[in-house]
C-alpha positions in Angstrom: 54.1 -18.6 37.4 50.7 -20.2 36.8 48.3 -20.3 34.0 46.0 -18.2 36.1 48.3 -15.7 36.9 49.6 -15.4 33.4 46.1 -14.7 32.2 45.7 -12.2 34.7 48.2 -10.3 34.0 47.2 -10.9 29.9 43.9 -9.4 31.1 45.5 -6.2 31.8 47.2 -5.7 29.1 45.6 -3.5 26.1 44.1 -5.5 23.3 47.1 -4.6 20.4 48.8 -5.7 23.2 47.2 -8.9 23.8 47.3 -9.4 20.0 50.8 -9.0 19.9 50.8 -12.2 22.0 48.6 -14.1 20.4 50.5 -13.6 17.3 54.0 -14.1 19.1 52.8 -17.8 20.6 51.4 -18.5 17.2 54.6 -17.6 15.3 56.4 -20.2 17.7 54.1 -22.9 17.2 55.6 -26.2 15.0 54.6 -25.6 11.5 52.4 -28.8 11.8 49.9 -27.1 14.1 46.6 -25.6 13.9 47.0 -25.9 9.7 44.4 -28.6 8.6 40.7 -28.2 9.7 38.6 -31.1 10.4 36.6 -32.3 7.0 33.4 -31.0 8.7 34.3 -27.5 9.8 36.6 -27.1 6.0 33.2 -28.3 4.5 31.4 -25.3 6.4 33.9 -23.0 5.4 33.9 -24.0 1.8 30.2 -23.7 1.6 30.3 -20.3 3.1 32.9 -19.0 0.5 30.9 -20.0 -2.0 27.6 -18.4 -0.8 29.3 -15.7 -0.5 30.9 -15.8 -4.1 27.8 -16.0 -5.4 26.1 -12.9 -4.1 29.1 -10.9 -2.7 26.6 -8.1 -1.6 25.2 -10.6 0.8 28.1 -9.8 3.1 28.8 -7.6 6.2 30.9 -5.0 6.7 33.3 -5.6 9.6 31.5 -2.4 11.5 28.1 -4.2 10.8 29.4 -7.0 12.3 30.9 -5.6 15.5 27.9 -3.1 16.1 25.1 -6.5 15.6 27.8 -8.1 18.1 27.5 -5.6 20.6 23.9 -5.8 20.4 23.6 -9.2 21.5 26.0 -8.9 23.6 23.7 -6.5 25.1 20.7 -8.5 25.7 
């Protein structure tokens, strides 16, 4: 079976479905994979925690999020 083929038939599958996946493949991984972020992108991340530390209301709900998603997805 190819790559190709395997994500085909990935595509058909429902998205708890494809979740499922994801998290099975993830849970097989070595431990010593995917755990340490680049310096830059930890920095990012650090930065955005503490923005949003200090002004919590400054956040989105999840729903907010996926409805301004869909919007641009839209355009």
């Amino acid at each position: 079976m190819t790559f190709e083929q395997i994500l085909t038939g990935i595509d058909a599958l429902s998205p708890f479905e494809q979740i499922r996946i994801v998290n099975a493949i993830w849970d097989k991984l070595p431990d010593d994979v995917g755990g340490i972020l680049p310096d830059t992108e930890s920095e990012i991340l650090n930065e955005r925690w503490q923005r949003y530390l200090d002004n919590p209301g400054s956040a989105i709900t999840e729903e907010e999020f996926r409805s301004q998603l869909a919007e641009k997805r839209a355009k």
